[in-house]
Backbone as numpy.savetxt, mean C-alpha at the origin, in Angstrom:
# Nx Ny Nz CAx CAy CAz Cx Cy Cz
-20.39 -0.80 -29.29 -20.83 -0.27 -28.01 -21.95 0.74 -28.25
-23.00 0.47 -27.79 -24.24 1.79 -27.62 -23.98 2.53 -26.68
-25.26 3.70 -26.96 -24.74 5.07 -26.34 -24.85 4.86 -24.76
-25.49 4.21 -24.38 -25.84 4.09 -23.18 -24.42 2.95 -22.25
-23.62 2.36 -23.38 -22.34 1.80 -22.54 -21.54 2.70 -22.93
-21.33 3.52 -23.61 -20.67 4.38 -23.67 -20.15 5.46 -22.97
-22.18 6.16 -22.54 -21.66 7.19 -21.52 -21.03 6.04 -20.38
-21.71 4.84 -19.57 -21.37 4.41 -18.58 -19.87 4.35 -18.27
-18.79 3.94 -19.85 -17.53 3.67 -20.01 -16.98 4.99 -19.42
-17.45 5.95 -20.16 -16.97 7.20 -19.59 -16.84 8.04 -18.40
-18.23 7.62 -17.75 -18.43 7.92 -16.47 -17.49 7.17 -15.56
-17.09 6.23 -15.76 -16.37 4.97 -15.03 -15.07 5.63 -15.21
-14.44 6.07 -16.72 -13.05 6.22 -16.77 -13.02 7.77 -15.93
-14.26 8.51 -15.91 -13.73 9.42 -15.26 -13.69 9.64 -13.52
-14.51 8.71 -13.08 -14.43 8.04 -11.32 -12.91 7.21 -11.20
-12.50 6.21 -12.02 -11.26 5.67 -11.46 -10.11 6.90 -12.22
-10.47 7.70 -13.27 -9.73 8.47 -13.23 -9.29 9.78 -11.76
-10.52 10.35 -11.17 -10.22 11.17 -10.07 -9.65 10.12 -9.10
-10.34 9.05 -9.18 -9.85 8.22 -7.83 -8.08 8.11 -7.42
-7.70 8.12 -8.88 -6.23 7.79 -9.10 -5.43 9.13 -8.92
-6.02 10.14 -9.24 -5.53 11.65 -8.83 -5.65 12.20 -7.44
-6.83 11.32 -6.41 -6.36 11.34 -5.23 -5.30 10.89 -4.71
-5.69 9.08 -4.92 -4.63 8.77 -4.46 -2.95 9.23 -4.85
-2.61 9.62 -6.01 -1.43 10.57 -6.43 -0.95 11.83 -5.23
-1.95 12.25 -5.02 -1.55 13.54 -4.13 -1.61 12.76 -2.39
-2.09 11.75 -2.24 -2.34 11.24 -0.82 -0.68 10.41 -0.85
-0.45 10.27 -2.03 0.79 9.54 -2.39 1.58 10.43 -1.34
2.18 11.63 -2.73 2.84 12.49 -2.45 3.26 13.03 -0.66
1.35 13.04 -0.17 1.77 13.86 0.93 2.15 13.37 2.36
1.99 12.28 1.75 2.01 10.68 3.25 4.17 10.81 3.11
4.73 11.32 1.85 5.96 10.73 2.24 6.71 12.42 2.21
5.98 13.59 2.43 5.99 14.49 3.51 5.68 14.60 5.09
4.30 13.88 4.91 3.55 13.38 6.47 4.75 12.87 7.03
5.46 11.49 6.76 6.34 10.65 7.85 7.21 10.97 7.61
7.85 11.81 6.33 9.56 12.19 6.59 9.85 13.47 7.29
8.13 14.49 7.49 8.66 15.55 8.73 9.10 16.71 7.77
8.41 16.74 6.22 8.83 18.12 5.82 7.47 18.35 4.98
7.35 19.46 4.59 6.62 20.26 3.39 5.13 20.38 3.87
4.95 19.48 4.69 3.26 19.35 4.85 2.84 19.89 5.95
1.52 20.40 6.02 0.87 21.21 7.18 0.68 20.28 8.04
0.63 19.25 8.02 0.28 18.28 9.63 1.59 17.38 9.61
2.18 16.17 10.44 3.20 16.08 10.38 3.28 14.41 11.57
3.67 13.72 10.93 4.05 12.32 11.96 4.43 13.50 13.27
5.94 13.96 13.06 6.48 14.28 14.37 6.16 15.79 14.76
5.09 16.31 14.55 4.31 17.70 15.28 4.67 18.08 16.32
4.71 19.09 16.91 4.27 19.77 18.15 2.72 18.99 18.81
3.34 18.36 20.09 1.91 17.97 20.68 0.99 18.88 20.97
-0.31 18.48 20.79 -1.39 19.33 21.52 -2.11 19.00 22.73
-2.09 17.82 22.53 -3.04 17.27 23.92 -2.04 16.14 24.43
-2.27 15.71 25.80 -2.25 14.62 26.87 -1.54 13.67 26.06
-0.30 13.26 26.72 0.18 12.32 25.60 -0.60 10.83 25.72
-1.51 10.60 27.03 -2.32 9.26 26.61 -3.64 9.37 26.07
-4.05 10.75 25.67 -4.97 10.96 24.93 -4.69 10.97 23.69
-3.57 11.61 23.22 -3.27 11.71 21.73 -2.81 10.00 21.58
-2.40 9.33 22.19 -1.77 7.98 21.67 -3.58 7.28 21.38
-4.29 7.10 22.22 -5.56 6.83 21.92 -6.39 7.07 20.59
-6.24 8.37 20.19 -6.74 9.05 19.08 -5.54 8.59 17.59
-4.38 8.17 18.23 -3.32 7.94 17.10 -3.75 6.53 17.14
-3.82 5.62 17.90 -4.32 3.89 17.96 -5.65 3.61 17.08
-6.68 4.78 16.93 -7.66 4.75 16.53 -8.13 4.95 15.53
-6.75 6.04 15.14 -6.91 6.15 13.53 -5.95 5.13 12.52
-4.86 4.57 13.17 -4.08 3.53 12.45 -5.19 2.30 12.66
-6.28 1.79 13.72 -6.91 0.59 13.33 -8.02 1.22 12.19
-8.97 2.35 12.52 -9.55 2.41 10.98 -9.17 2.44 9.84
-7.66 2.56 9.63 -7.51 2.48 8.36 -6.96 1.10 7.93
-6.22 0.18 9.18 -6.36 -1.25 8.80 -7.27 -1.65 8.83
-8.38 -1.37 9.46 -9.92 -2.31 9.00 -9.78 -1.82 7.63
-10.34 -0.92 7.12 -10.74 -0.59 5.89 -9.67 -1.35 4.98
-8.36 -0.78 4.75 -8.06 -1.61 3.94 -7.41 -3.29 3.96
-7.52 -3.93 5.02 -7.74 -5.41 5.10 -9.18 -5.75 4.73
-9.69 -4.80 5.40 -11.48 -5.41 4.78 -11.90 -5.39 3.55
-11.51 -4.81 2.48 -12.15 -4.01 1.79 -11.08 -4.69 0.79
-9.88 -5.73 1.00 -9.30 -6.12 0.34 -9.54 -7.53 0.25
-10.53 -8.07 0.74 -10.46 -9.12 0.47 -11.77 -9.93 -0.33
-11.53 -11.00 -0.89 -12.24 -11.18 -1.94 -13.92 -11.52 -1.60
-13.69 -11.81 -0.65 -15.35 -12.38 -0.40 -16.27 -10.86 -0.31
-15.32 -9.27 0.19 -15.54 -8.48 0.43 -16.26 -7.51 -1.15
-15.26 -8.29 -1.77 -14.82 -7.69 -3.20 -16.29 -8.12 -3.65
-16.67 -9.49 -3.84 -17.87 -10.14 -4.38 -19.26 -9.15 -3.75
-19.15 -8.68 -2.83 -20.23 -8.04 -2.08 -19.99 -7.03 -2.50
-19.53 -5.97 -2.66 -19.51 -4.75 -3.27 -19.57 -4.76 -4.70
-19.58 -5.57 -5.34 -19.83 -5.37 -6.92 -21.42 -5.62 -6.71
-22.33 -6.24 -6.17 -23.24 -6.39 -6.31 -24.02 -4.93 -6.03
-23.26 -4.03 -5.58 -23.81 -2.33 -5.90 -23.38 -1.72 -6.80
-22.00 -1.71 -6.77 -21.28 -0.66 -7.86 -20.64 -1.69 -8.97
-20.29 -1.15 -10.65 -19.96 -1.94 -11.52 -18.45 -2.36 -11.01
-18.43 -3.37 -11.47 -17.05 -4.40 -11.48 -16.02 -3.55 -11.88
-16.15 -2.87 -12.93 -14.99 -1.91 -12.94 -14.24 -1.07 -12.76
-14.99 -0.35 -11.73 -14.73 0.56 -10.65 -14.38 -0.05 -9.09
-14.46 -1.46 -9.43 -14.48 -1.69 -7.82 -13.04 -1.47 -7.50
-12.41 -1.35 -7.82 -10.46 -1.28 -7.55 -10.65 0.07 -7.25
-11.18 0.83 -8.26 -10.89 2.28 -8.08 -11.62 2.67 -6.78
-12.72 2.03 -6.08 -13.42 2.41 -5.03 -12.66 2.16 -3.83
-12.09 0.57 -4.40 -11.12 0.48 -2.53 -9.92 1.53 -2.78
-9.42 1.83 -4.15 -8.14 3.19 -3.74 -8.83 4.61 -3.23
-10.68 4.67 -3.73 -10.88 6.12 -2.70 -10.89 5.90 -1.81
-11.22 4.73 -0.88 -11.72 4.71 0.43 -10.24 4.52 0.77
-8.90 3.59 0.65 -7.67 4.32 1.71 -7.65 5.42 1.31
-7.79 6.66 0.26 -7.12 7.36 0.44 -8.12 8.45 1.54
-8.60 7.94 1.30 -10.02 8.58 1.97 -9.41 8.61 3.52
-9.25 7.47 3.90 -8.76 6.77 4.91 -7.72 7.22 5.85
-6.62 7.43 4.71 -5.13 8.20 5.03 -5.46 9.62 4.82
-6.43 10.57 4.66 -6.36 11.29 4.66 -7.34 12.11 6.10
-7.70 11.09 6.56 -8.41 11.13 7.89 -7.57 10.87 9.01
-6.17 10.11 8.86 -5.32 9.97 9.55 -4.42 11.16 9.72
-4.07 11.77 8.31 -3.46 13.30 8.93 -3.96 14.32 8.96
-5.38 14.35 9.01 -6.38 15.63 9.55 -6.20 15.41 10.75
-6.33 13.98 11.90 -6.72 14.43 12.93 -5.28 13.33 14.01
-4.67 13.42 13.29 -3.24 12.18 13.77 -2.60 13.50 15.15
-2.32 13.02 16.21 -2.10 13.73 17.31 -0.46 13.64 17.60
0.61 14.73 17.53 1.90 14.06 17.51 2.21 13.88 18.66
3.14 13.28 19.70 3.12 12.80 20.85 4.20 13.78 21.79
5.31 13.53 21.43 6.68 14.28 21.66 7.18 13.75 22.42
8.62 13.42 22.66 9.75 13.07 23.19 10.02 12.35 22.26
11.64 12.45 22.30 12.79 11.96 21.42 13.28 10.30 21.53
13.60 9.43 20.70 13.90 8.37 21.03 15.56 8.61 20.44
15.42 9.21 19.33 17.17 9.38 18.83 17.03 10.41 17.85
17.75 11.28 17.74 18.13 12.00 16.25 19.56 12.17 15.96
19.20 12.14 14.79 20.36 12.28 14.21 20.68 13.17 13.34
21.93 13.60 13.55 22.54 14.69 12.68 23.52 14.72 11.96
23.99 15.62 11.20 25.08 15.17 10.38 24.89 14.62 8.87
25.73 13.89 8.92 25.61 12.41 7.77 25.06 11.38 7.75
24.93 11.14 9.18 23.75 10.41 9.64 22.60 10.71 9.22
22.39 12.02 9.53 20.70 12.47 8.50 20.43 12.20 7.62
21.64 12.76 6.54 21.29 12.83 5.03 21.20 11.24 5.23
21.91 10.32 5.38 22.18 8.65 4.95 20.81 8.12 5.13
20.19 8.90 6.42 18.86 7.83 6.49 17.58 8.69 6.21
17.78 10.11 5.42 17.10 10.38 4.97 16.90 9.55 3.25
18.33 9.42 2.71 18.33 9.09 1.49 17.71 7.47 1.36
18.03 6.92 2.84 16.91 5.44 2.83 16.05 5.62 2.82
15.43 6.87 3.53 13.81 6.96 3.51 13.11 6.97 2.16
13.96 7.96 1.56 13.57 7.94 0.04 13.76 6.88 -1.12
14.75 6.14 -0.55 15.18 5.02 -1.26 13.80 3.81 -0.94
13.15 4.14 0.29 11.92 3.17 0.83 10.51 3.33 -0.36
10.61 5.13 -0.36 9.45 5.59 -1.56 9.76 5.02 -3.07
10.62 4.94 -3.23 11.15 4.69 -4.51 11.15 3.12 -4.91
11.77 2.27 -3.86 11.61 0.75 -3.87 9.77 0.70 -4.08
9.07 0.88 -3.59 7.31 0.77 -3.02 7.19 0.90 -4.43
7.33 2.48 -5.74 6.43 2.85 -6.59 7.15 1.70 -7.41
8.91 1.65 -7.71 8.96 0.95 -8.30 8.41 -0.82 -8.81
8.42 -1.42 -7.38 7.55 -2.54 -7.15 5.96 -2.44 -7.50
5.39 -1.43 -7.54 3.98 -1.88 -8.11 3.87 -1.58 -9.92
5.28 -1.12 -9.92 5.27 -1.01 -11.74 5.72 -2.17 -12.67
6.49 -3.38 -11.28 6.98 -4.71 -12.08 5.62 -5.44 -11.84
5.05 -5.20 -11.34 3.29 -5.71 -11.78 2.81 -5.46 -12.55
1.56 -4.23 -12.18 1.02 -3.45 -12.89 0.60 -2.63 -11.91
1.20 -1.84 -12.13 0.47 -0.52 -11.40 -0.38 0.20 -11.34
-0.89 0.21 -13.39 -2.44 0.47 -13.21 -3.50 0.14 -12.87
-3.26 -1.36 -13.17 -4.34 -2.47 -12.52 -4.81 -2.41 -11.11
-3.34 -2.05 -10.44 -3.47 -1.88 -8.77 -4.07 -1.12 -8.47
-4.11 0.42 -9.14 -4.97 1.26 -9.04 -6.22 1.61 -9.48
-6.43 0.66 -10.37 -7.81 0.75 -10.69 -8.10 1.28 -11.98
-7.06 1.88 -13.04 -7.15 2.65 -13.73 -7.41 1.58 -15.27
-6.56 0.95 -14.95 -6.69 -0.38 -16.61 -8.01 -0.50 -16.41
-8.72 -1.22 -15.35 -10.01 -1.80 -15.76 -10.97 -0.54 -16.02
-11.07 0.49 -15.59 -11.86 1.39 -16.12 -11.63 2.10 -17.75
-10.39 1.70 -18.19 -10.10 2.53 -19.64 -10.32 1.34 -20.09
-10.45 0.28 -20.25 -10.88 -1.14 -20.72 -12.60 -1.05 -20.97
-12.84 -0.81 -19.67 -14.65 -0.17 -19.78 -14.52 0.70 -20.73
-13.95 2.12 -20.97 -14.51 2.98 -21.32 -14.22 2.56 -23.02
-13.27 1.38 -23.26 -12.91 1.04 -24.93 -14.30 -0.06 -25.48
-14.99 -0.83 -23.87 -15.47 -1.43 -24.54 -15.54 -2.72 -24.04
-13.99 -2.96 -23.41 -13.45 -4.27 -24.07 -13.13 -5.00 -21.93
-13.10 -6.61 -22.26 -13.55 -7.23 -21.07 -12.39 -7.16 -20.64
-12.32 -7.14 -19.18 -11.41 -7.37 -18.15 -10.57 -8.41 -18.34
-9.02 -8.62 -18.41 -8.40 -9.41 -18.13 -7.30 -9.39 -16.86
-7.69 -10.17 -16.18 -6.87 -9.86 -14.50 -5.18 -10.12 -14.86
-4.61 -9.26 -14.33 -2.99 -9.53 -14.21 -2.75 -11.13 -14.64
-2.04 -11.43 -15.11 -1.39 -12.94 -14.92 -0.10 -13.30 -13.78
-0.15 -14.38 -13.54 0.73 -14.62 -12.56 1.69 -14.95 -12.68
2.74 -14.09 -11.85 4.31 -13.68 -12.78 5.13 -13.58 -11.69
6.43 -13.44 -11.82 7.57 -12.94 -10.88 8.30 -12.00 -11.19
8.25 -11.24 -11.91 9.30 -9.96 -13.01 10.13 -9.25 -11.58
11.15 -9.51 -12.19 12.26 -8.29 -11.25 12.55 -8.94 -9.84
12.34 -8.05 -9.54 12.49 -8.16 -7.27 11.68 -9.50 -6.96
10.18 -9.41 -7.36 9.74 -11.15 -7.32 10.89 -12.02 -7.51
11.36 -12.49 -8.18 12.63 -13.44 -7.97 13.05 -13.51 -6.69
13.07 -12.59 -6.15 14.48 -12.98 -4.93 13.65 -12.87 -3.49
12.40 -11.96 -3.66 11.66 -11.93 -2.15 9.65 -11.90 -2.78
9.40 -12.01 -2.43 7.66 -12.11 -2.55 7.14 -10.76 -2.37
7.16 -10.38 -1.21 7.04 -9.03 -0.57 7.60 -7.51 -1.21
8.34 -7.24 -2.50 9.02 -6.08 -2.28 8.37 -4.52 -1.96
6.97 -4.74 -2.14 6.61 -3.35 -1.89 6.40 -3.29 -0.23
5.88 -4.49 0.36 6.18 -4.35 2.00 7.38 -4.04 2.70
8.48 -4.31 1.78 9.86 -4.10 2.06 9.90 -2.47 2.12
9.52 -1.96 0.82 9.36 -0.57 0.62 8.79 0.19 2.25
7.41 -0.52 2.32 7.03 0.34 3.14 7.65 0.04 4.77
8.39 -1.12 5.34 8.69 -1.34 6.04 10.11 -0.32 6.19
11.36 0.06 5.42 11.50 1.00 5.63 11.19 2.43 5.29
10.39 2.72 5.34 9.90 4.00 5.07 9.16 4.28 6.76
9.29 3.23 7.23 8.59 3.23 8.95 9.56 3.80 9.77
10.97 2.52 9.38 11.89 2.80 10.01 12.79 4.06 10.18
13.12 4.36 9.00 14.15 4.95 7.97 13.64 6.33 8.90
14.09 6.59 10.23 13.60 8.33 10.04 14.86 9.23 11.33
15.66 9.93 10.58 16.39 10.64 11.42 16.00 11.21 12.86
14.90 11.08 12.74 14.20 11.82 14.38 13.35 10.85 14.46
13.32 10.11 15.45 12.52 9.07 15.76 11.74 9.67 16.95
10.38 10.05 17.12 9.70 10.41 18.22 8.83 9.77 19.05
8.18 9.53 19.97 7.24 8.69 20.31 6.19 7.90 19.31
5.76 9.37 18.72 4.41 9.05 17.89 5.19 8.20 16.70
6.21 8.69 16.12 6.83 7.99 15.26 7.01 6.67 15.45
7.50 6.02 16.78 7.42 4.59 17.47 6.41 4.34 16.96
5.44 4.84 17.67 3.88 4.14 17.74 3.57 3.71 16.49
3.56 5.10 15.56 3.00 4.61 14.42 3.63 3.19 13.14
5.43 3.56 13.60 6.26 2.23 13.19 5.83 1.01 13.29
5.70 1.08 14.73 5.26 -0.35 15.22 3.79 -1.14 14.53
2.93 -0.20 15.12 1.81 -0.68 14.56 1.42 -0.97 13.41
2.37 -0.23 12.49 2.14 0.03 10.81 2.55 -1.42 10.69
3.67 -1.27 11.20 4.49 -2.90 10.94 3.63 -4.04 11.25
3.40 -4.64 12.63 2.28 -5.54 12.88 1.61 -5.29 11.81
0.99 -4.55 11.25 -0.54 -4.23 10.46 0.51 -5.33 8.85
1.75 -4.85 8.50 2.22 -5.78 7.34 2.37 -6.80 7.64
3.23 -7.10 8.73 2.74 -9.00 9.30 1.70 -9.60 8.82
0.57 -9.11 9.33 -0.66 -9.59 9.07 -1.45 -9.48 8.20
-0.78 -7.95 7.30 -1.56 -8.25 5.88 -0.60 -9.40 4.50
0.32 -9.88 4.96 1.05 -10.76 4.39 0.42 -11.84 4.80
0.01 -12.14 5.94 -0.62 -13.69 5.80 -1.89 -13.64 5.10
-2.36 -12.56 5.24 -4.20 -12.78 4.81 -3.88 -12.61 3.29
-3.20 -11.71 2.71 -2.94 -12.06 1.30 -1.96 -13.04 0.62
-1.47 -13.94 1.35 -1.20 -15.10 0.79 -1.59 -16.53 1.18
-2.85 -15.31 1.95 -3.65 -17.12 1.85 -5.33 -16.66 1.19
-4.92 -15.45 0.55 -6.03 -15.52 -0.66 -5.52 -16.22 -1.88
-3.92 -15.79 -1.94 -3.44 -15.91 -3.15 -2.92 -17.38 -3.31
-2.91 -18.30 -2.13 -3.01 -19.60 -2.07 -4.33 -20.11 -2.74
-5.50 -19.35 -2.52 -7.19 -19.88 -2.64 -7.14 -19.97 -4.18
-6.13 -18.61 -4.69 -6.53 -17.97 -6.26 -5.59 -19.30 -6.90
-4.38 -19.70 -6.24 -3.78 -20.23 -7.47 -2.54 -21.46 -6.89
-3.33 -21.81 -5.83 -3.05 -22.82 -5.43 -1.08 -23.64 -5.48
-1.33 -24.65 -6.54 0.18 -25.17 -5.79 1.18 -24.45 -6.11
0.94 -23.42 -7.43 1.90 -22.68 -7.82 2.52 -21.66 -7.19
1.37 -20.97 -6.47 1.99 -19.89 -5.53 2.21 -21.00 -4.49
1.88 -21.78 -3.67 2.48 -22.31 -2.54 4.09 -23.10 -3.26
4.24 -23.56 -4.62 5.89 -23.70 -4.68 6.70 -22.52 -4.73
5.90 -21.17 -5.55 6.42 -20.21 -5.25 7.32 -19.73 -3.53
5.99 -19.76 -2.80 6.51 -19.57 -1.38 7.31 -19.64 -0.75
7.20 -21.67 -0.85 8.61 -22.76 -0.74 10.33 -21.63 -1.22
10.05 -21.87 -1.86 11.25 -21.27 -2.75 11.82 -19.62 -2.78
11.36 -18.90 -2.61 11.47 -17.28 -2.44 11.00 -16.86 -0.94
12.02 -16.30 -0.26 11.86 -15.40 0.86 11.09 -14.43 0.82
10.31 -14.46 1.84 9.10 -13.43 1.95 9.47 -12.00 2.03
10.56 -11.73 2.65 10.70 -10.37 3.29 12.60 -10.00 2.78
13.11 -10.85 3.22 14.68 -11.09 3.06 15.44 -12.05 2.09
15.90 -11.21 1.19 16.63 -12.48 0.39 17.58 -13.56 0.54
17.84 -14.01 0.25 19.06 -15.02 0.18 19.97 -14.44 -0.48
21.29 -14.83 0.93 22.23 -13.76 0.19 23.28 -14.74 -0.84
22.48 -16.03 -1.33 23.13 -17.10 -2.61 21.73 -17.18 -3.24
21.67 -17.60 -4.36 20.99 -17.75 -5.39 20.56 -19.85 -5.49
19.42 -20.19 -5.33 19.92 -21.57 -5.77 19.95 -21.67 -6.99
20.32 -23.30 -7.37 20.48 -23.64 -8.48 19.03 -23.99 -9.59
18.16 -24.60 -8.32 16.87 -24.99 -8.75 16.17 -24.57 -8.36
14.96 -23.85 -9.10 13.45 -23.30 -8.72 12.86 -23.84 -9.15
11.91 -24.37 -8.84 10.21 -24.63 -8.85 9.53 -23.42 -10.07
8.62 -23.33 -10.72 8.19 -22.48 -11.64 7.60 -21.45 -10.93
7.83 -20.48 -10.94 6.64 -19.96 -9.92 6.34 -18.05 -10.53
5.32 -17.40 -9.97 4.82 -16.27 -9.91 4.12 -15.50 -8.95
3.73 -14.13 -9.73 3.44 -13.21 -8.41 1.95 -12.85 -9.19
0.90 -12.11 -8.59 -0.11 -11.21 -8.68 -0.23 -9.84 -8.03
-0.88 -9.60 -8.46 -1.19 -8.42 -7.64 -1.66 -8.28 -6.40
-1.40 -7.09 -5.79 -2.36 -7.03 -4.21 -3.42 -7.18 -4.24
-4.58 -7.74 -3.92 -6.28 -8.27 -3.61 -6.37 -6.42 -3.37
């Protein structure tokens, strides 16, 4: 490697390196944001404004951040942005821009107010400990992948050694076996899962949800484009969202990739 790929390696490991230290702390503060503790802004806030003004301003910031990251995830998208920035940063660029993203959502996210249910008691702790059990399912699921890859961080320390990109291989390790989906699972309860359910909390449930509906079809019909009959026997065979509560006898060969 010459000096001139060298510094570039470096410069690269140190962009998907900050990139990954955002997203770490955007991590952190999103599962303060929706569980309603530690953080200065808050899913379930004290309203400030008009509750059909704040729902407007809350509708507006949950679709910019599904444009961005449906857009910005998909491959034809992917091909167009390398043609500015190097290939090896491009992962690390779509993790600044959500976090970028989500962090524009709780600067200016409007809380609504009125109660749909709370709960107290044992009831709390139980569906607080799902909530956390939701964070925990999510990180664990992007580590039976690769988690660095997802974040952007392998392909930039790969740059900075030198050495060429090799994309995830296509696999099923762990939870793949039994559902396709497990980190949507993750985040699907982490929507639900909340002892004080408030308006804004609805809102944002709901919509979050639709928004996984639909990013499950568009990424498995990239991941149909990428790898054809294997992921579609995969499909056949493994529940998307819900397992089977029997095991069959016969599978089809099948695997997983990463998120686009």
């Amino acid at each position: 490697m010459n000096a001139t790929d060298s510094r570039s390696g470096s410069a690269a490991l140190a962009y998907g390196t900050a990139a990954y230290g955002l997203f770490l702390s955007v991590f952190f503060y999103t599962v303060g944001f929706i569980g309603d503790f530690f953080t200065p802004t808050r899913l379930d806030g004290v309203p400030g404004r008009p509750w059909l003004q704040a729902l407007a301003i809350d509708l507006a910031l949950l679709g910019l951040f599904a444009v961005q990251d449906s857009v910005m995830a998909r491959p034809a998208f992917k091909r167009w942005r390398t043609r500015f920035i190097p290939e090896a940063v491009e992962r690390s660029t779509y993790v600044l821009f959500s976090s970028v993203a989500l962090l524009t959502l709780f600067a200016f996210w409007e809380p609504i107010g009125g109660v749909i249910w709370d709960a107290h008691g044992p009831a709390r702790t139980v569906i607080i400990a799902v909530y956390l059990l939701g964070w925990a399912l999510l990180l664990y699921s992007t580590f039976l992948i690769d988690h660095f890859d997802l974040f952007g961080l392998r392909q930039v320390w790969r740059r900075a050694l030198g050495q060429p990109y090799q994309p995830p291989q296509f696999h099923t390790p762990g939870l793949y076996k039994s559902v396709r989906h497990p980190i949507y699972i993750g985040c699907l309860t982490i929507f639900w899962a909340a002892p004080t359910m408030t308006v804004a909390h609805l809102v944002f449930a709901v919509a979050a949800t639709a928004y996984v509906l639909i990013a499950i079809r568009l990424e498995e019909r990239d991941l149909v484009t990428a790898f054809g009959e294997p992921y579609l026997a995969y499909r056949r065979s493994t529940p998307m969202l819900i397992p089977r509560l029997h095991r069959e006898t016969a599978r089809p060969a099948a695997t997983e990739v990463l998120k686009s």
